[in-house]
Biopython code that builds the backbone (N, CA, C, O; Angstrom):
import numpy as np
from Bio.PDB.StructureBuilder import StructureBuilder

atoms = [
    (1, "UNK", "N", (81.736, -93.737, -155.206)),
    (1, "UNK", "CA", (82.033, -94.963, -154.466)),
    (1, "UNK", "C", (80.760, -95.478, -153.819)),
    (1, "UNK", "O", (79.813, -94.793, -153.431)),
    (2, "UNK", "N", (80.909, -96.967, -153.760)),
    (2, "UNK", "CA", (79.377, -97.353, -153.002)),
    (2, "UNK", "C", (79.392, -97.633, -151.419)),
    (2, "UNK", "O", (80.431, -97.265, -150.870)),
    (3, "UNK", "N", (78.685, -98.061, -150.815)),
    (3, "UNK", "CA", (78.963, -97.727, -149.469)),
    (3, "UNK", "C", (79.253, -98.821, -149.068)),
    (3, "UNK", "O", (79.193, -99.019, -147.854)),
    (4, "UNK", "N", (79.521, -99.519, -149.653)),
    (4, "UNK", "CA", (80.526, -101.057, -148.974)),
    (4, "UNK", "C", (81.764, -100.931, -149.378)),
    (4, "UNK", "O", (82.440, -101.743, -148.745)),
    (5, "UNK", "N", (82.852, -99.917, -150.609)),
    (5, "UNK", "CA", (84.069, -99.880, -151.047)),
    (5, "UNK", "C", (84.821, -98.790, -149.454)),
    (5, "UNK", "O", (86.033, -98.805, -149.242)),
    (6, "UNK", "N", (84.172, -98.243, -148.850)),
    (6, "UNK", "CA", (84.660, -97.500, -147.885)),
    (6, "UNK", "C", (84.120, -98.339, -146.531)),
    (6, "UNK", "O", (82.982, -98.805, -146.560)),
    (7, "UNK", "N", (85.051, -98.535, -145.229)),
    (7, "UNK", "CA", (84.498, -99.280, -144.191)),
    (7, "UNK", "C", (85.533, -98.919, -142.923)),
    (7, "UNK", "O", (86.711, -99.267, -142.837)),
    (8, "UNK", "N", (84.742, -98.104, -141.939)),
    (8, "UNK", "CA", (86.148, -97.276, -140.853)),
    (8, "UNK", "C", (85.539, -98.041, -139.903)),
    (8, "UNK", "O", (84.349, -98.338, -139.795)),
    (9, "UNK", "N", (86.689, -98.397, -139.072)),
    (9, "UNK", "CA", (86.515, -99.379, -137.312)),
    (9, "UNK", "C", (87.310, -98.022, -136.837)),
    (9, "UNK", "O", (88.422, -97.582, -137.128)),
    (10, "UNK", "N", (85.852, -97.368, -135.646)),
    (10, "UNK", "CA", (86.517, -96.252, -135.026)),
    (10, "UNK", "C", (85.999, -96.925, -133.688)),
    (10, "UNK", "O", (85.247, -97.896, -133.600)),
    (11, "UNK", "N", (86.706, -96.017, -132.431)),
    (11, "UNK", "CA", (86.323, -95.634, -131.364)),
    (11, "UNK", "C", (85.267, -94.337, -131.313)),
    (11, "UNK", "O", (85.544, -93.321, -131.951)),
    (12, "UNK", "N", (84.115, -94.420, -130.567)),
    (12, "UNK", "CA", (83.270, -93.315, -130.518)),
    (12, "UNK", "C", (83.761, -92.237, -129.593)),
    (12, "UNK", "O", (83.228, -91.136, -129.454)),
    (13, "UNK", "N", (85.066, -92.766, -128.845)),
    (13, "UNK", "CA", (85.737, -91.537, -127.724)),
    (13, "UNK", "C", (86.752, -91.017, -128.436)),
    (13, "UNK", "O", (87.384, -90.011, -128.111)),
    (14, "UNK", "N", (86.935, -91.694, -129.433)),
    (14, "UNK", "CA", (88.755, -91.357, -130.180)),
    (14, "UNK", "C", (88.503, -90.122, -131.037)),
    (14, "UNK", "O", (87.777, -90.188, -132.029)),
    (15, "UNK", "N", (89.239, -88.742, -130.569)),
    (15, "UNK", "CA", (89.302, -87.483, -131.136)),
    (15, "UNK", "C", (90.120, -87.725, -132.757)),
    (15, "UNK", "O", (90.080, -86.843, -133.615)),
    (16, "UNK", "N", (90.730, -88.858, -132.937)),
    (16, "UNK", "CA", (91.373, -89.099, -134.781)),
    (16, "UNK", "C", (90.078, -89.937, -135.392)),
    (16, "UNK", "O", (89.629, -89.586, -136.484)),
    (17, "UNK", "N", (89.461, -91.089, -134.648)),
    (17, "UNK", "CA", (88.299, -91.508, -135.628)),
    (17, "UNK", "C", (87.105, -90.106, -135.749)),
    (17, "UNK", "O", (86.293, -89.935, -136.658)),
    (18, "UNK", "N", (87.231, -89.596, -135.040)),
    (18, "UNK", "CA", (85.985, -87.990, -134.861)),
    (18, "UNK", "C", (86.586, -87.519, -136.324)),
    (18, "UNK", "O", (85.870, -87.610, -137.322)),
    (19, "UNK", "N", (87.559, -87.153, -136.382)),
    (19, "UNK", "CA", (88.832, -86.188, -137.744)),
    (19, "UNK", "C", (88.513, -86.704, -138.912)),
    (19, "UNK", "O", (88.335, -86.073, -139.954)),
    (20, "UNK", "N", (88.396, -88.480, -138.668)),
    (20, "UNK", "CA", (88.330, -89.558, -139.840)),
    (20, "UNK", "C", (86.678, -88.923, -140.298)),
    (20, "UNK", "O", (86.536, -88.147, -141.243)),
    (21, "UNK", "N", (85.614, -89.379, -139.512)),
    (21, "UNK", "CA", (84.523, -89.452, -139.492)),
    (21, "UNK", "C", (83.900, -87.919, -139.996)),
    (21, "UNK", "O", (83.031, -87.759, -140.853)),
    (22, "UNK", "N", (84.651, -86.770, -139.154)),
    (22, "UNK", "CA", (84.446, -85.697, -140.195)),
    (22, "UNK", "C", (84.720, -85.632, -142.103)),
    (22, "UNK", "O", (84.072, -85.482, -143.139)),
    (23, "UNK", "N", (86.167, -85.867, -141.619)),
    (23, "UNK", "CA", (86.844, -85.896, -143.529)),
    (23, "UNK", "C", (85.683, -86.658, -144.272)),
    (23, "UNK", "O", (85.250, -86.042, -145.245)),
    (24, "UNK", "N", (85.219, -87.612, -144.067)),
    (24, "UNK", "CA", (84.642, -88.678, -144.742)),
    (24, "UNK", "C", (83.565, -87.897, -144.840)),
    (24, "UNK", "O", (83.365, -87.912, -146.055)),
    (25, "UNK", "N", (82.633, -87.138, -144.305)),
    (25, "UNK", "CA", (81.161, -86.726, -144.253)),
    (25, "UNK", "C", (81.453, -85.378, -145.004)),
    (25, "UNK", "O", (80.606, -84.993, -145.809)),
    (26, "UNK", "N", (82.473, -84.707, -144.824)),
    (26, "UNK", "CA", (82.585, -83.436, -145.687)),
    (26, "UNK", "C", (83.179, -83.430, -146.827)),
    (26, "UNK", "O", (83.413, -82.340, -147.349)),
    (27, "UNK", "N", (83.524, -84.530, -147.415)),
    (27, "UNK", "CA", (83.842, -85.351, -148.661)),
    (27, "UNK", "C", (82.827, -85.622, -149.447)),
    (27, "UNK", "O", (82.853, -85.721, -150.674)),
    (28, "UNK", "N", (81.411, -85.812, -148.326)),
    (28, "UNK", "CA", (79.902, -86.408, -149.126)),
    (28, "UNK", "C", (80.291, -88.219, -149.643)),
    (28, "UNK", "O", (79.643, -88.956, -150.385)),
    (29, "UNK", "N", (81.766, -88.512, -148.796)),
    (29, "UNK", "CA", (81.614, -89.933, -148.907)),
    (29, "UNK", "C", (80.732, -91.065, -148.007)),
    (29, "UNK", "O", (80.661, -91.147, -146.781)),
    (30, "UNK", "N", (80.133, -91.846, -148.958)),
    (30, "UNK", "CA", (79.424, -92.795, -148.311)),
    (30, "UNK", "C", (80.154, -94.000, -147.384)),
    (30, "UNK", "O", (80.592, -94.879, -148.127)),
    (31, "UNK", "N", (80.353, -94.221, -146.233)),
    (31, "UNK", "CA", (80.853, -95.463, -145.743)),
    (31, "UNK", "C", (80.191, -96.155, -145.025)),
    (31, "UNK", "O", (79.003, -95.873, -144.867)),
    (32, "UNK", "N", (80.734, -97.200, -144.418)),
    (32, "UNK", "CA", (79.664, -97.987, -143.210)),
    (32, "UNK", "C", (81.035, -97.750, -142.192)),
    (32, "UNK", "O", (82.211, -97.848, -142.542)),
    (33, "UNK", "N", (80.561, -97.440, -140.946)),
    (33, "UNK", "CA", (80.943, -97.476, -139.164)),
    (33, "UNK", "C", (81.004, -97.748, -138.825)),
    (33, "UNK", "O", (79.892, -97.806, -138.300)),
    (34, "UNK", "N", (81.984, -98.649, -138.014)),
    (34, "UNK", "CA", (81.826, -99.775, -136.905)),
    (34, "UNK", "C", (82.086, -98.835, -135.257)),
    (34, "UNK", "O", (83.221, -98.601, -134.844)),
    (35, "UNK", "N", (81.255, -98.551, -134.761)),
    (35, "UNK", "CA", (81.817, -97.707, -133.573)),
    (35, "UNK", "C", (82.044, -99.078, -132.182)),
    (35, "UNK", "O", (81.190, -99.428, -131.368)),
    (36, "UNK", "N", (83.580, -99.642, -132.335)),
    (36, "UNK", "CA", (84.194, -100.926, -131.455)),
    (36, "UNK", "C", (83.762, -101.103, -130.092)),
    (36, "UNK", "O", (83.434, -102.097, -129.445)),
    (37, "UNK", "N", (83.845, -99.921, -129.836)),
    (37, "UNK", "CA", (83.418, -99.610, -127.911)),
    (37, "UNK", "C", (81.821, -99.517, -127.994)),
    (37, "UNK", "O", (81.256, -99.202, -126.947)),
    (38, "UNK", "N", (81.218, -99.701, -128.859)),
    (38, "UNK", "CA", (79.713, -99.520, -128.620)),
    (38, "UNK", "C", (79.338, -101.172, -128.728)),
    (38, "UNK", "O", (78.214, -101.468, -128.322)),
    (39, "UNK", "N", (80.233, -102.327, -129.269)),
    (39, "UNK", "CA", (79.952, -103.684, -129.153)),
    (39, "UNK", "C", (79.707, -104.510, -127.747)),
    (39, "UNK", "O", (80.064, -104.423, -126.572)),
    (40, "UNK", "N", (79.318, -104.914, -128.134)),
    (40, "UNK", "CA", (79.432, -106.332, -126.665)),
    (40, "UNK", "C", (79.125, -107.812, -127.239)),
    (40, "UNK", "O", (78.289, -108.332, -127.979)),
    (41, "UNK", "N", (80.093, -108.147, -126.602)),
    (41, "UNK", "CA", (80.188, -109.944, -126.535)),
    (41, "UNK", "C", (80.547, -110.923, -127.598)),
    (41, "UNK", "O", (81.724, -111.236, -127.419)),
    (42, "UNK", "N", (80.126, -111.444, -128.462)),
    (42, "UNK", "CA", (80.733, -111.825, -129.901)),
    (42, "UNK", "C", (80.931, -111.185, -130.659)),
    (42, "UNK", "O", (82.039, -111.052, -131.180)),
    (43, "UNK", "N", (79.813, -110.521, -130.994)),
    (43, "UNK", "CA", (79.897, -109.300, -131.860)),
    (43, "UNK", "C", (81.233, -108.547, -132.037)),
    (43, "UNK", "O", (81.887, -108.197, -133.020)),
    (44, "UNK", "N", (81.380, -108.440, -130.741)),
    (44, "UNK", "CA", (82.766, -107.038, -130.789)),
    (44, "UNK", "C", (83.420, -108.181, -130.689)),
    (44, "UNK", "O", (83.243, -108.413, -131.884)),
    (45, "UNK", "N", (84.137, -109.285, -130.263)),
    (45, "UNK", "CA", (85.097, -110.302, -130.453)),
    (45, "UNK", "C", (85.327, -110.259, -132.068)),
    (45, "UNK", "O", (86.358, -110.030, -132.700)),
    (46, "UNK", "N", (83.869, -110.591, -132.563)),
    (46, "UNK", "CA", (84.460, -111.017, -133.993)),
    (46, "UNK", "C", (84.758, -110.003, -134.955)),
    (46, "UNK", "O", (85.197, -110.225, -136.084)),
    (47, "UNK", "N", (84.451, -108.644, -134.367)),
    (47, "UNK", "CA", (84.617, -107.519, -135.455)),
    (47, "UNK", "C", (86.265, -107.523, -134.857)),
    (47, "UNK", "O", (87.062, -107.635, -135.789)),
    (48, "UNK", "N", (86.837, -107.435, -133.666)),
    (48, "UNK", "CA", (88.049, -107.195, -133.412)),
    (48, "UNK", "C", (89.311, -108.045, -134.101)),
    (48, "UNK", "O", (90.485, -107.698, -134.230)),
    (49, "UNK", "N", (88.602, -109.367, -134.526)),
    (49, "UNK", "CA", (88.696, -110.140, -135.050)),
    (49, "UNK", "C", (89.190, -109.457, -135.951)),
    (49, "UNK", "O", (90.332, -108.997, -135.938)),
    (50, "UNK", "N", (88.211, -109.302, -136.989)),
    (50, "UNK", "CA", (88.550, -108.571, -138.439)),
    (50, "UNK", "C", (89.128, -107.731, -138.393)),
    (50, "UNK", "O", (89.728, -107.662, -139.465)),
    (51, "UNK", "N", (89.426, -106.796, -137.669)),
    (51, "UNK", "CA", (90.327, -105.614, -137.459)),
    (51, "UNK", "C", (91.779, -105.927, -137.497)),
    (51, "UNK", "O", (92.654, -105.216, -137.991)),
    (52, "UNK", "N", (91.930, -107.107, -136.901)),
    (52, "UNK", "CA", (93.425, -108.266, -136.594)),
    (52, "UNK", "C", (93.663, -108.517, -138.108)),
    (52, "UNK", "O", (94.842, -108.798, -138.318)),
    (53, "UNK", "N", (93.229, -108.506, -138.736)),
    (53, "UNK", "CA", (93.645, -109.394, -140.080)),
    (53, "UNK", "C", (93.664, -108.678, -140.713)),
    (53, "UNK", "O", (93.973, -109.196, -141.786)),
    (54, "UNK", "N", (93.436, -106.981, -140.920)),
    (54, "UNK", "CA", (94.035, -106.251, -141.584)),
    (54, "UNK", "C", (95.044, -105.406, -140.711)),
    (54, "UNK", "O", (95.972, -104.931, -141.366)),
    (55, "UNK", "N", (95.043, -105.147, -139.459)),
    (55, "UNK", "CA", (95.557, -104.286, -138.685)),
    (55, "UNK", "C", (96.148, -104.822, -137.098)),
    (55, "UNK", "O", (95.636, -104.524, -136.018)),
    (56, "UNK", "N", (97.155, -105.539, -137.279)),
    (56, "UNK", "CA", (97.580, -106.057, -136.410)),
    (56, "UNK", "C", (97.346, -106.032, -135.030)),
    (56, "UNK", "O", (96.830, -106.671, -134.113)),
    (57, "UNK", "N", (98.034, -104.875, -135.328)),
    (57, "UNK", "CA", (98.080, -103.387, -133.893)),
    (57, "UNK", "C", (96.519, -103.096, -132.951)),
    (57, "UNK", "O", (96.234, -102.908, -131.769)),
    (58, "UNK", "N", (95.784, -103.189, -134.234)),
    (58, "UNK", "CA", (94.070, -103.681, -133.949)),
    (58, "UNK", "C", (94.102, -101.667, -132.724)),
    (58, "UNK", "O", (93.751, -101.313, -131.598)),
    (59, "UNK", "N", (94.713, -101.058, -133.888)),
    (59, "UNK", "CA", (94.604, -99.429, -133.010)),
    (59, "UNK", "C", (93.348, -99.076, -133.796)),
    (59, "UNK", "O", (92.577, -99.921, -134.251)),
    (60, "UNK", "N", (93.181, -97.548, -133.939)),
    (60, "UNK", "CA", (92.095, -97.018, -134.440)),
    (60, "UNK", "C", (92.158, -95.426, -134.581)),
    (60, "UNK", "O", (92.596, -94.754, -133.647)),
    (61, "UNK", "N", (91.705, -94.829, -135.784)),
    (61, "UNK", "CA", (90.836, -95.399, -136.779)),
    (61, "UNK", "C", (91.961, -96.428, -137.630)),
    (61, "UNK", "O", (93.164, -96.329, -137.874)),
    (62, "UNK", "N", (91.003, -97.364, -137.913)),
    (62, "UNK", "CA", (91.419, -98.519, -139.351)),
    (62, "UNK", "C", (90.315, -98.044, -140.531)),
    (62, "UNK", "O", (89.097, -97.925, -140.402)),
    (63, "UNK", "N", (90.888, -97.885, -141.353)),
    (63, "UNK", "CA", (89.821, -97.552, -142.624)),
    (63, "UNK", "C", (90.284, -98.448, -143.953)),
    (63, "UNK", "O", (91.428, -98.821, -144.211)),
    (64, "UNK", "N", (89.349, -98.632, -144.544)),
    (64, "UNK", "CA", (89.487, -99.283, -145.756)),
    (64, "UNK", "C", (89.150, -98.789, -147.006)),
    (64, "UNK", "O", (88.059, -99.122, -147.469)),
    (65, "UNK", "N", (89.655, -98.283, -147.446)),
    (65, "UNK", "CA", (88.862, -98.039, -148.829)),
    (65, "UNK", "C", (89.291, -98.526, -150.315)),
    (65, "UNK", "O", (90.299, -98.066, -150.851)),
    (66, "UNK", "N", (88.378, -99.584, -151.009)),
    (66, "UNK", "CA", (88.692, -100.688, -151.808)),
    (66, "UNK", "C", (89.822, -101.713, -150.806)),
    (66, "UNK", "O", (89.736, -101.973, -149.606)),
    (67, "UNK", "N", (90.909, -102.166, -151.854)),
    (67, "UNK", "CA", (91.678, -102.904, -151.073)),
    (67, "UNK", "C", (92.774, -101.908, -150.119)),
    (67, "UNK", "O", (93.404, -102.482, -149.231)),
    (68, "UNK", "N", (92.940, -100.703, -150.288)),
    (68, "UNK", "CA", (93.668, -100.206, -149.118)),
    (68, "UNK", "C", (93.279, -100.377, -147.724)),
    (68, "UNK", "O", (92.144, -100.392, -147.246)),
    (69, "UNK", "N", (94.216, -100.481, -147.249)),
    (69, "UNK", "CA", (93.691, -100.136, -145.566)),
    (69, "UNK", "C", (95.141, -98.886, -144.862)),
    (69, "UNK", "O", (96.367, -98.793, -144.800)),
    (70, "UNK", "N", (93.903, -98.172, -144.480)),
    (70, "UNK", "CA", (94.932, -96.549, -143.659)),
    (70, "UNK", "C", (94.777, -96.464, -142.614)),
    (70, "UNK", "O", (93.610, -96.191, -142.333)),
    (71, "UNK", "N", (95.869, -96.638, -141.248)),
    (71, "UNK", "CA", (95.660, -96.572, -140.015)),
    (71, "UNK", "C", (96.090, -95.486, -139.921)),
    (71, "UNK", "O", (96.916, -94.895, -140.616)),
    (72, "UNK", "N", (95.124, -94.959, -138.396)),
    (72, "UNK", "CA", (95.204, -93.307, -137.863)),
    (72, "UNK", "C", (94.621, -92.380, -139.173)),
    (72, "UNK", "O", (94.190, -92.727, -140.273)),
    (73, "UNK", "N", (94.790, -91.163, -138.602)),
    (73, "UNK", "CA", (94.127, -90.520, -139.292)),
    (73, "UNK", "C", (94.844, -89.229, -139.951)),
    (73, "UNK", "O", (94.983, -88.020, -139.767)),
    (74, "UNK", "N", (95.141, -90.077, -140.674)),
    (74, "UNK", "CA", (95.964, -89.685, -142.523)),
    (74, "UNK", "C", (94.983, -88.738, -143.550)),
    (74, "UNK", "O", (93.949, -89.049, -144.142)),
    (75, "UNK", "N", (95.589, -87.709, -143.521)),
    (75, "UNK", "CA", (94.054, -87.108, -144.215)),
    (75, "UNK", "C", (94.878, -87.490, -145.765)),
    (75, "UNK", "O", (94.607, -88.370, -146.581)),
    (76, "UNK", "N", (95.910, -86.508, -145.779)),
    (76, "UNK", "CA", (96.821, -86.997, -147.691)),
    (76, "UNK", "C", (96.077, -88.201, -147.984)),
    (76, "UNK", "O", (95.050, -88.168, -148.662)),
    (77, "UNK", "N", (96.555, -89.256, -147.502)),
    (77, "UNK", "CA", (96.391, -91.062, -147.392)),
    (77, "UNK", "C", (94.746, -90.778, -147.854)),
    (77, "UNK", "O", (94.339, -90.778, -149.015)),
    (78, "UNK", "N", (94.096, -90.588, -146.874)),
    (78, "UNK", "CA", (92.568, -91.173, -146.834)),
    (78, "UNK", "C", (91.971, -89.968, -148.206)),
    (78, "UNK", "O", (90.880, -90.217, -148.719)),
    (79, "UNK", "N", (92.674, -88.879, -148.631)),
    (79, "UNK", "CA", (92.130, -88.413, -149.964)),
    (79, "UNK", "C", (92.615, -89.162, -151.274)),
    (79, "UNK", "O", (92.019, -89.392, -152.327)),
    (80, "UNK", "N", (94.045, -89.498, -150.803)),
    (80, "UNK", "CA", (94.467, -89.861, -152.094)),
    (80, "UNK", "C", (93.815, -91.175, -152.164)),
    (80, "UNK", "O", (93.826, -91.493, -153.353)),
    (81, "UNK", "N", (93.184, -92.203, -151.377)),
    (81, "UNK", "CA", (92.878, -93.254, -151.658)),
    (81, "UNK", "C", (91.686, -93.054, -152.204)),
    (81, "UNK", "O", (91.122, -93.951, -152.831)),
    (82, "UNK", "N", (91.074, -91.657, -152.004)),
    (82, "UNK", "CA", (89.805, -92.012, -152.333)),
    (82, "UNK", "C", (89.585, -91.224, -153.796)),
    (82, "UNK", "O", (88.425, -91.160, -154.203)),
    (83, "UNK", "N", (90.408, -90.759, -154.420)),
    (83, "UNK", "CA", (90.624, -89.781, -155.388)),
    (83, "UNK", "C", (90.134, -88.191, -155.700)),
    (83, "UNK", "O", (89.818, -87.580, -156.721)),
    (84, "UNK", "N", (90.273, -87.761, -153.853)),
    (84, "UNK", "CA", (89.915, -86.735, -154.215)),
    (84, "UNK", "C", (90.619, -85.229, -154.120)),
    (84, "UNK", "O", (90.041, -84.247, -154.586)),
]
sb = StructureBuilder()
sb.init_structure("model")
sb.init_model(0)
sb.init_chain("A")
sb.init_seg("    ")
for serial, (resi, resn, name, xyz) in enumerate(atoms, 1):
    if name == "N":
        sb.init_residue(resn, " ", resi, " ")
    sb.init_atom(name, np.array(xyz, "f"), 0.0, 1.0, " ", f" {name:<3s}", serial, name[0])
structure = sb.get_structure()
């Protein structure tokens, strides 16, 4: 996978994006990070933004991988999406 087909909006305090952020690194999968609480001012408006339009609830972790999107931290979910 390339590192734009995988894309997690975590909290850097949240002990399930930590779980997410492990699985993903001991997988040897490549993703990009949005750590939400480390934003300020538009920035984090408009990423929260994007978080809204796949994830209502706008909770966390939100992960994407291809067109799925897996809220919380689903390990089954986040392997089987990723085929492994």
């Amino acid at each position: 996978m390339s590192k734009c087909d995988v894309k997690l909006y975590a909290l850097s305090t949240c002990s399930h994006c930590r779980n997410t952020k492990d699985l993903l690194n001991n997988c040897g999968v490549e993703y990009e990070c949005i750590d939400v609480d480390k934003l300020t001012g538009d920035e984090r408006k408009a990423i929260v933004e994007e978080i809204r339009q796949i994830n209502p609830s706008c909770s966390f972790p939100t992960i994407v991988i291809g067109d799925k999107v897996i809220v919380g931290f689903r390990e089954d979910e986040i392997r089987e999406a990723l085929n492994l």
